[in-house]
KEDREN-698762 format. One record per residue: x, y, z of N, C-alpha, C, O in turn. Coordinates in steps of 0.2 Angstrom, whole numbers, plus 5000, padded with zeros to 4 digits. Layout:
N
XYZXYZXYZXYZ...
END
This chain:
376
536644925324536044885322535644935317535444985319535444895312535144935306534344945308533944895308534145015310533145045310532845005306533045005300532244965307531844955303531444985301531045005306531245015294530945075290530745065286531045035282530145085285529745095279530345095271530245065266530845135273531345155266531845115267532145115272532145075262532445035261533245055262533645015264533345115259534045145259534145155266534745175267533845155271534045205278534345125279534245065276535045165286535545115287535845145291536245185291535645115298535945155306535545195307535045195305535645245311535645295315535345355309535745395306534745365308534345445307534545515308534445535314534745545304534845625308534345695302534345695296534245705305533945775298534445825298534445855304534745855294535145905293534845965288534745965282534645995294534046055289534246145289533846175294534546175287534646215289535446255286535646235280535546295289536246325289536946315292537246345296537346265288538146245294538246305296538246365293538446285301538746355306538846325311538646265312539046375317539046325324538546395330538546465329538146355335537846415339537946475338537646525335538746475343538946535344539246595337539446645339539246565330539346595326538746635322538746675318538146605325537646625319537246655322537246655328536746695317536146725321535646675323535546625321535346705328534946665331534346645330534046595332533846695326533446685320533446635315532946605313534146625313534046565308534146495311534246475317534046445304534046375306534546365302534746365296534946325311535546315308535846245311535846215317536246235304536746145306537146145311537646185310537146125317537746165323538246115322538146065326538446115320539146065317539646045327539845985328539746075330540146055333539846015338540145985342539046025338538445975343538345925338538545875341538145905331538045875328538345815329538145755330539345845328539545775329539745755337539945695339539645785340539445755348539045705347539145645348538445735344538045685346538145605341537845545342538645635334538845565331539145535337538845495340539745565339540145535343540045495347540445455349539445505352538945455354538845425354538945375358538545405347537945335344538645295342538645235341539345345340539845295339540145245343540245185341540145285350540345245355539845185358540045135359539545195358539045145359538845085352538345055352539445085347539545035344539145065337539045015333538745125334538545125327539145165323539445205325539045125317539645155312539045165305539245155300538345165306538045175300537745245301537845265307537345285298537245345296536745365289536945385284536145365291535845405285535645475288535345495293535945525283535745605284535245625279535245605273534945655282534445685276534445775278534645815283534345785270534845845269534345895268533945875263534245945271534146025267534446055269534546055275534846095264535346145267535746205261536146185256535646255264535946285257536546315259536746365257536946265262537646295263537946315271537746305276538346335270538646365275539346395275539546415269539746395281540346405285540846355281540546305280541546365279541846355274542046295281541846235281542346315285542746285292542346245295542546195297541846245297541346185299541246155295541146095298541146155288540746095284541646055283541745995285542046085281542746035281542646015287542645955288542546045292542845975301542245955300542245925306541645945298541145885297541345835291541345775292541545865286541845805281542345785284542345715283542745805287543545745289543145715295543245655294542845735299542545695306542345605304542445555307541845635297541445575294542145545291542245485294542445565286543045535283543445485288543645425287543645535293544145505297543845445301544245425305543145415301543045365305542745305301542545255303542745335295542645295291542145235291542145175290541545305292540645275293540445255287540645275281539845205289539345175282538945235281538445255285539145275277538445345276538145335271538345315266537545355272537145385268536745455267536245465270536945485263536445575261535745555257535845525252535245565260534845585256534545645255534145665260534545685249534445745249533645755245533445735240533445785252532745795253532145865248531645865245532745915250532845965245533245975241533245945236533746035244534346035241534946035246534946035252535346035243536146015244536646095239537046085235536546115242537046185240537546215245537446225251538146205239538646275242539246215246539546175243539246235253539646195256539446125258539846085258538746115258538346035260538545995254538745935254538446025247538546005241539245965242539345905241539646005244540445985245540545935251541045905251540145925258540345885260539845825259539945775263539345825253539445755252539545725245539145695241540045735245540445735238541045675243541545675240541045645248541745585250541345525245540745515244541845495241541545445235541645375239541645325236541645365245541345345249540745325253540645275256540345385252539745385253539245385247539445395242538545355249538345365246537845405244537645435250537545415241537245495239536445505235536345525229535945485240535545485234534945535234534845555240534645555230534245615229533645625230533345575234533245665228532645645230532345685221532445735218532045635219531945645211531845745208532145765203531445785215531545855212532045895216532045965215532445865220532945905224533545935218533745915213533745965221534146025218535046025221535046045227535646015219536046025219536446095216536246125210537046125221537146185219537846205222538146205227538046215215539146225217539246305215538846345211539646315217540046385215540446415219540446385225540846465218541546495222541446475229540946465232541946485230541946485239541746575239541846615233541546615246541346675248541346685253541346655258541246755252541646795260541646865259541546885253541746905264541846965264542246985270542146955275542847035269543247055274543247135272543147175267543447135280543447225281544347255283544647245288544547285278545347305282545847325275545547295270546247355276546947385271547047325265546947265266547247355260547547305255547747235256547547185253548247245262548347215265548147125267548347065266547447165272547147125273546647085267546647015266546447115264545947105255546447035252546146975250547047055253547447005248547446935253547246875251547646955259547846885265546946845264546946785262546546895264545846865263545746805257545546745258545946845252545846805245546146745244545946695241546946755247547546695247546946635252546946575250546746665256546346595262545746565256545746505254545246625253544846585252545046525244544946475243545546575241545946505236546146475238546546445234546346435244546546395248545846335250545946275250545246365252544946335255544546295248544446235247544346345243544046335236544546285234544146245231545246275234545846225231545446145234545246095230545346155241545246115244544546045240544645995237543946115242543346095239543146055230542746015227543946115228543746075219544145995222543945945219544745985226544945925226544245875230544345815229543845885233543445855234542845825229542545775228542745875227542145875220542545835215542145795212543345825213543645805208543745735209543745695205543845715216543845665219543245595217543245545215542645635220542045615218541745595211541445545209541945665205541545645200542445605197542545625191542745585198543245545195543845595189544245575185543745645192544145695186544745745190544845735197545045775188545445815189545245845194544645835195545645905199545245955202545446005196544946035195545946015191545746055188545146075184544846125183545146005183544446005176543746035182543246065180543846005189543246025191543046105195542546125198543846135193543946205194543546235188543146275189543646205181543546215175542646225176542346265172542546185179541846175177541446215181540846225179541546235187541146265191541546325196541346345201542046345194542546405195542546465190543046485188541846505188541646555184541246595188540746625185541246605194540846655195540046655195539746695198539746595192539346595194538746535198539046475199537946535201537746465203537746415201537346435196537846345201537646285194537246265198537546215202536746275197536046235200535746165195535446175190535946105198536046025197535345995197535245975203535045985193534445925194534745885198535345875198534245845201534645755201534845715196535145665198534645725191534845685185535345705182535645665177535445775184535945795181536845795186537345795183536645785193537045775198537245695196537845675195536745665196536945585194537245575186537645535185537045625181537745605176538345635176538645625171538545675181539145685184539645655189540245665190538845605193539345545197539345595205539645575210539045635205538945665212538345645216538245655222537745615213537245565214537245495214537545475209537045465218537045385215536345335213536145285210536045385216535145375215534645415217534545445222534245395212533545435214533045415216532745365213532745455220532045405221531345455219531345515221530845425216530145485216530045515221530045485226529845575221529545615226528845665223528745685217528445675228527945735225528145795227527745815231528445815227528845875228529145895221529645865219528745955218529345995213529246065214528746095215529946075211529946145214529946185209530346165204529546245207529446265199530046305196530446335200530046315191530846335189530846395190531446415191530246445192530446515193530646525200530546585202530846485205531546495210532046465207532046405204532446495208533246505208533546505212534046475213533346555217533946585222534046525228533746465227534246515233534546455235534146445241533846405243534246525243533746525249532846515249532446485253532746555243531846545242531846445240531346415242532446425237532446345236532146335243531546335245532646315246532746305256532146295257531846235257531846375257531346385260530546345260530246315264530546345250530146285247530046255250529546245254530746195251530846135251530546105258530146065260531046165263530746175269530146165272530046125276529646215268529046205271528746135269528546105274528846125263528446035261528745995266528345945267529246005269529545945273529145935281529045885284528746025282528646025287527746015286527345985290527546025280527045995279526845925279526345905281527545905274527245825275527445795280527445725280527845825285527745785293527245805297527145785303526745865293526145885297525745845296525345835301525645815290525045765288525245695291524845655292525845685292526045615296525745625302525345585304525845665304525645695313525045685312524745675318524645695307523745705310523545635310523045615313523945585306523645525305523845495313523745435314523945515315524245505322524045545329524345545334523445575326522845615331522845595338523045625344522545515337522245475342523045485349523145525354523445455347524045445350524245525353524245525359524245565352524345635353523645695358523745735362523145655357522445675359522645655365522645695369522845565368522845535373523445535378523445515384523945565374524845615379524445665381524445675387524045705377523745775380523445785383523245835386523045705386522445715389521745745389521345755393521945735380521245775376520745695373520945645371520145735373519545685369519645655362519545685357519745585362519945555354519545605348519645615342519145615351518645665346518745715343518545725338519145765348519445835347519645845340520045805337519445905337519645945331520345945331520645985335520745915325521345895324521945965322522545955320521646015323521646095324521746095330522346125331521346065335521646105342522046055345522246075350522245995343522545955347523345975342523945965344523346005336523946025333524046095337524646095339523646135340523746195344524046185347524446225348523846135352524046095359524746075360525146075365524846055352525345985353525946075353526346075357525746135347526146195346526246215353526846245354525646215357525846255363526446215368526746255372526446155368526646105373527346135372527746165375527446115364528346145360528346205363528946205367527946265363528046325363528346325371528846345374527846295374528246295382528846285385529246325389529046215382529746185383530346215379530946195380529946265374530646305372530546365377531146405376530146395381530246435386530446415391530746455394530446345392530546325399531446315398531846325403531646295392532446285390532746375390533346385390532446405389532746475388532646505395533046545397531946495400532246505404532646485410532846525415532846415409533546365410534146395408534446415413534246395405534846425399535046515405535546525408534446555405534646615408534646595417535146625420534246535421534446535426535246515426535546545431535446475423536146445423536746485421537346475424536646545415536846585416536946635422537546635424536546655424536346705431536846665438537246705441536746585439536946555444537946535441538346525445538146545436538546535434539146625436539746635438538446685434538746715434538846745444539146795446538346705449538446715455539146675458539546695462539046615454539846575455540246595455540646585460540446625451541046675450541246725453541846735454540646775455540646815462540746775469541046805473540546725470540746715475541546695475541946745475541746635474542246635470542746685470543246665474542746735467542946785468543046835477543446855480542446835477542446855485542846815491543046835497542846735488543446715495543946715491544346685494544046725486545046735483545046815487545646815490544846855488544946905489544846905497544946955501544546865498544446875507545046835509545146835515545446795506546046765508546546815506547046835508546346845501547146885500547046955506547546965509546646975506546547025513546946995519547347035521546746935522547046885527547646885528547846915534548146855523548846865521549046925519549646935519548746965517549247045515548947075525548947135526548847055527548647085533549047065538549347105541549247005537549646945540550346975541550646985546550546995533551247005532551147105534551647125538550847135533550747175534551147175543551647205544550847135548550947165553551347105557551247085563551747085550552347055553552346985556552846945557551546955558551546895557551546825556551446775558551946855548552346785543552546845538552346895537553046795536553546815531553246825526552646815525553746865521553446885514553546795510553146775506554046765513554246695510553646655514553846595514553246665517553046615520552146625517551646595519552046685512551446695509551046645505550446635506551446615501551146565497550846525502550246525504551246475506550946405510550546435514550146385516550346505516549846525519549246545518548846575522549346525507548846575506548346495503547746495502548846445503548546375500548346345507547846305506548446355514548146355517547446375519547046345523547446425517546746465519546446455513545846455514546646455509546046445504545746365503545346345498546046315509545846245509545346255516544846225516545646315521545246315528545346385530545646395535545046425528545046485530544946505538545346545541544446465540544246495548544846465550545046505554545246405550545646385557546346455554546646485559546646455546547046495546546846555550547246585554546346585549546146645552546146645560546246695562546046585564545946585571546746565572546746555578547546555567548146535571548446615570548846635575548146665565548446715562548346755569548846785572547546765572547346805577547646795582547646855585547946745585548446725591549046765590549346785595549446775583550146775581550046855584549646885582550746865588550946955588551346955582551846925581551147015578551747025576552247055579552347065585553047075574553747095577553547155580553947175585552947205579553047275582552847275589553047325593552347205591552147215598552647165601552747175607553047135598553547085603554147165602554247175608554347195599554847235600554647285606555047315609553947305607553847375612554047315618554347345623553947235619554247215625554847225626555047195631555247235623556047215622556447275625556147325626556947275627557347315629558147325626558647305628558047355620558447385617558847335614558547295610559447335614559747265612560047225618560547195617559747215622559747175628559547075623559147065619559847065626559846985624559846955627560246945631559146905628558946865633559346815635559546775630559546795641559946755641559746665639560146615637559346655640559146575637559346595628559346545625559346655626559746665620560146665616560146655610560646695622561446715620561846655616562246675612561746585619562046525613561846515607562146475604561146555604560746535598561246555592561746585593561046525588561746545582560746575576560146575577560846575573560446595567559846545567559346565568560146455566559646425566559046415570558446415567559346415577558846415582558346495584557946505588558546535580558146595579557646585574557146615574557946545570557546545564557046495564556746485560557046455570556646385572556246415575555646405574556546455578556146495584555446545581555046575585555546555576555246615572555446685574555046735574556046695575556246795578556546785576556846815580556946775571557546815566556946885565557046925570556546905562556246965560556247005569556447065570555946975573556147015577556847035580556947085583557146995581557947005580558347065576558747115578558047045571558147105566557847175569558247215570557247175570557047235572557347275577557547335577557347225582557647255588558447275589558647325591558747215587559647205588560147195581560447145579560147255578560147235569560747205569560847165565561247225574562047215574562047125575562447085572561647125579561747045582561447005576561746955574560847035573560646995567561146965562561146915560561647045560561847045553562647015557563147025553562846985563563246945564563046875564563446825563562346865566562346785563562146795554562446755550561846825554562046815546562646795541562646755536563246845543563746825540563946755542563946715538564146755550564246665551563946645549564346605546563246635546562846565544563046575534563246525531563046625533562946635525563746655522563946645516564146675527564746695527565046745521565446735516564446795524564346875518564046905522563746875527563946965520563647005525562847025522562647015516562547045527561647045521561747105517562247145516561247115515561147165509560847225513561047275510560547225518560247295521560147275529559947315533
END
């Protein structure tokens, strides 16, 4: 169901895409970045729950070649109502992923578009340098077929056109006579011509956006004053202080969540660890002193690690073969014995001690039963 909004273009589900694609665990942790593998989780969510529409709003100056491709095919592949609007700019890999001419794409009158080679840097032998280079012309092949798709041309021609080495930084008007924009809208934001570089763009860009949700946020004092439990009256200075410190908290209180869970995750595994190894002690003890078979180790080892104390209270009853043989007298064979053939030893659990004691008589039911003689 479609947000009701002051902006006529928004359609579904709001997201702000501000930042650098990459995923967490790839990036530094100082920067602001697109977490592409959280992102579409949380699409995948609002999918499930029945939205197929999407307005993003965009700053971004680019990213990770392999993340912005599995965000393009993700959109692609479900084949959502989107919308981009770019806020600032759209450079580099963001540029490319919204370039699906299925979506649509509209600008924001001083926002900045920006194409050029794919990039990278690799460390290693000749070798390595050329496998590197063969990937990123692969990934760049990709990219011009995306871009070529969009503005209705060749990927040659759109190799041709932006495959030199260097940045092509795109007005919006100039992105829309290319067919990579579909519309513009006014904005009081411009950016003066003496930035170029991508990142001082961003940052521009950046800052107004956080400005003009600063000035939204003061018009909205009273509401903020009365969650704080501060005076309607307060200096719009200290309830922004307030509102900064509240944030500042709950990003400590998540960092120090983050580290307790870490810390408890890493005593789970100590523990963990310490009853795998107090059941292996159990069973190497077990067979150690002839209590149970080398073949009877597994089933005794899935028992104990379902019930440790009763395994352990059947093992401490068991003699092993060395205290039943000091009872024994030589090769004397007890008479309630003498008709057992192998089976009923082996029912019995003394074949091992049978063995120990009377090796002759052992390796005589062996042959009758297996009709071969044993191996030792």
């Amino acid at each position: 169901m479609a947000k009701q909004t002051k902006n006529e273009f928004v359609s579904g589900e709001e997201m702000y895409l501000n930042g650098t694609i990459s995923a967490r665990n790839d990036s530094n942790k100082e920067e602001t970045i697109i977490d592409v593998p959280v992102l579409i989780q949380e699409i995948e969510q609002k999918r499930r729950k029945g939205c197929k529409e999407f307005t993003f709003y965009v700053n971004s100056d680019g990213g990770q070649c392999i993340q912005g491709q599995t965000l393009f095919s993700y959109l692609q592949r479900n084949k959502f109502n989107v919308t981009w609007v770019v806020d600032g700019i759209a450079a580099s890999m963001m540029a490319a992923i919204i370039s699906d001419p299925s979506h649509k794409v509209i600008a924001n009158a001083y926002s900045k578009f920006m194409y050029h080679r794919v990039q990278g840097s690799v460390y290693g032998n000749a070798d390595d340098c050329r496998n590197y280079a063969t990937m990123l012309d692969k990934f760049e092949g990709s990219i011009y077929d995306m871009l070529a798709r969009r503005m209705k041309i060749t990927t040659q021609e759109a190799r041709t056109k932006f495959c030199d080495g260097r940045d092509h930084w795109l007005t919006a008007q100039e992105a829309m006579n290319l067919g990579l924009c579909d519309e513009i809208i006014p904005s009081d934001i411009s950016i003066p011509d003496t930035i170029t570089d991508s990142k001082a763009i961003f940052d521009y860009c950046q800052n107004h956006i956080i400005n003009q949700k600063s000035s939204e946020m003061l018009k909205e004092t009273k509401k903020f004053a009365d969650a704080l439990n501060m005076a309607e009256t307060t200096d719009e200075d200290v309830v922004l202080t307030r509102v900064q410190a509240v944030v500042n908290e709950r990003n400590a209180a998540q960092s120090e969540l983050a580290a307790e869970k870490a810390k408890n995750l890493t005593l789970s595994q100590q523990v963990a660890n310490y009853q795998k190894q107090k059941v292996t002690n159990l069973i190497n003890a077990a067979v150690e002193a002839k209590k149970i078979g080398e073949d009877e180790r597994a089933t005794y080892t899935k028992l104990a690690e379902a019930n440790f104390e009763d395994v352990e209270a059947i093992l401490a009853k068991r003699q092993g073969v060395d205290k039943v043989v000091d009872k024994l007298d030589g090769n004397v064979i007890p008479e309630a014995e003498k008709a057992w053939g192998w089976d009923e030893y082996h029912k019995a659990g003394k074949l091992e001690n049978l063995k120990a004691t009377n090796k002759a008589h052992f390796d005589e039911l062996y042959k009758a039963k297996f009709n071969t003689n044993p191996k030792n």
